[in-house]
C-alpha positions as CSV (number, residue, x, y, z in Angstrom):
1,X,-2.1,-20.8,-13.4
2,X,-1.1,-18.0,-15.6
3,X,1.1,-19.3,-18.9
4,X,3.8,-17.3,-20.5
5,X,4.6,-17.1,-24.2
6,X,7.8,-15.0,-25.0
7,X,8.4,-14.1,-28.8
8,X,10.8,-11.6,-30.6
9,X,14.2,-14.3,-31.0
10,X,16.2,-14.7,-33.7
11,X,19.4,-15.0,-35.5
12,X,21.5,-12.2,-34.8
13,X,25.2,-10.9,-35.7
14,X,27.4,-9.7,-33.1
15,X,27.0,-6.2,-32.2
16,X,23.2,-6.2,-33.2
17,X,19.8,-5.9,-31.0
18,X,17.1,-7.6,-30.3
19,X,13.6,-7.1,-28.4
20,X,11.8,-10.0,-26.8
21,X,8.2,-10.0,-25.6
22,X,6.5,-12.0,-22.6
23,X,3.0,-12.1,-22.7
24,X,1.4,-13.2,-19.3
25,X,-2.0,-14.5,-19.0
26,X,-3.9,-14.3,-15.9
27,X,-3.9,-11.4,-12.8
28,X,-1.3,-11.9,-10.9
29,X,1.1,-10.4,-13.6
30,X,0.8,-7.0,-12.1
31,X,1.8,-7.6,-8.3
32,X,5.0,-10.2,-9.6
33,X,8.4,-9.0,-9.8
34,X,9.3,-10.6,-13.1
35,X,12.4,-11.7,-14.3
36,X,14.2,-12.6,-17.7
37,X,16.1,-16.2,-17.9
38,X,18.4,-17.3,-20.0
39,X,20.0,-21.0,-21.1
40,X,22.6,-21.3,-23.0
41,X,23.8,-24.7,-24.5
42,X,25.2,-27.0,-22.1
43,X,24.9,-24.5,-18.9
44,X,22.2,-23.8,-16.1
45,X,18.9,-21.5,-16.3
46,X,20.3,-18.1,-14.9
47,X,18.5,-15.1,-14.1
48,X,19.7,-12.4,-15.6
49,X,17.3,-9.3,-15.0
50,X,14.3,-8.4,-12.6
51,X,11.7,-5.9,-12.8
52,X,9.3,-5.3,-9.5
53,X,5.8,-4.2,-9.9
54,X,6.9,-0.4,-9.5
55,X,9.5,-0.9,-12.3
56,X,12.7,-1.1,-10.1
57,X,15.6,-3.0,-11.9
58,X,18.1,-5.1,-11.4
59,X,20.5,-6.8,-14.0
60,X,23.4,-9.6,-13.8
61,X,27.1,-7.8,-14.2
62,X,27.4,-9.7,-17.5
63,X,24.3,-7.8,-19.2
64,X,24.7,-4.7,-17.4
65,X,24.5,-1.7,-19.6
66,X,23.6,-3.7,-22.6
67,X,20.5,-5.0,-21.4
68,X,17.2,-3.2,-20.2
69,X,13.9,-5.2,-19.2
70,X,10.7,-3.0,-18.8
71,X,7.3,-3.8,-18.5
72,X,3.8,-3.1,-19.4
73,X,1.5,-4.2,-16.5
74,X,-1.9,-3.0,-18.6
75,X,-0.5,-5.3,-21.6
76,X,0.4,-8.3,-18.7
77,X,3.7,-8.1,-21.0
78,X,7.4,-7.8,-19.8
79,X,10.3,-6.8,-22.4
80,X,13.7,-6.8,-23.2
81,X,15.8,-4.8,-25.4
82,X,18.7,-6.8,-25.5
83,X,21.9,-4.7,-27.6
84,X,25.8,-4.9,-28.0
85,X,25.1,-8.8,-28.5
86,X,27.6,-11.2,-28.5
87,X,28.2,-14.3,-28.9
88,X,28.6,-15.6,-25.1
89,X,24.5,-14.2,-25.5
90,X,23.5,-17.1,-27.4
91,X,21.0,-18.9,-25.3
92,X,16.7,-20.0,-25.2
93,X,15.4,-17.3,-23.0
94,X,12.7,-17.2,-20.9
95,X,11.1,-14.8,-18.4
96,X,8.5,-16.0,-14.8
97,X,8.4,-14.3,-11.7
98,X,11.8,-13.5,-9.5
99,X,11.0,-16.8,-7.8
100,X,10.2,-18.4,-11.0
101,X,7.3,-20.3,-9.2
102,X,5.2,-20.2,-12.7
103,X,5.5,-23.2,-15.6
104,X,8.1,-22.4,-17.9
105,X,7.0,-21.4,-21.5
106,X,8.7,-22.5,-24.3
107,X,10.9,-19.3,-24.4
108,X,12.5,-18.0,-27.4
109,X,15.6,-19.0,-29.3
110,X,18.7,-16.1,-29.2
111,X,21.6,-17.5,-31.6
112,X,24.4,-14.7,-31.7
113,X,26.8,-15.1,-34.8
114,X,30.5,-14.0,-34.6
């Protein structure tokens, strides 16, 4: 089964960007719609942005304009440039497919000062 590794977190101050990496091994990256998850302390996993195979997107209304995932299907590596942070963006996030039928990796730490 393919494993994901996503990089590129950090501390960050309100107001500032970040750009996380996913790197997918294995083929089936390509024909997956993929999807960036987040977790913050104390809440559920949500989904908070999708990205099909043709690069069609679609984004939670609480990242909406701030947020933009894109992909590189020749790198097996989905992005996202995450700006106008704030602090309710403080989370561990993660990306899988839409259906989120691959193993978690260990995602990567977003901490969003005030």
């Amino acid at each position: 089964q393919a494993q994901l590794v996503e990089s590129g977190g950090g501390l960050v101050q309100a107001g500032g960007s970040l750009r996380l990496s996913c790197a997918a091994s294995g083929s089936i990256f390509s024909i997956n719609t993929m999807g960036w998850y987040r977790q913050a302390p104390g809440k559920q996993r949500e989904l908070v942005t999708t990205i099909t195979s043709s690069g069609s997107t679609r984004y939670a209304d609480s990242v909406k304009g701030r947020f933009t995932i894109s992909r590189d299907n020749s790198k097996n590596t989905v992005y996202l440039q995450m700006n106008s942070l704030n602090p309710e963006d403080t989370a561990v996030y993660y990306c899988n497919t839409a259906t989120a039928y691959l193993c978690w990796g260990q995602g990567t730490q977003v901490p969003v000062s005030s």
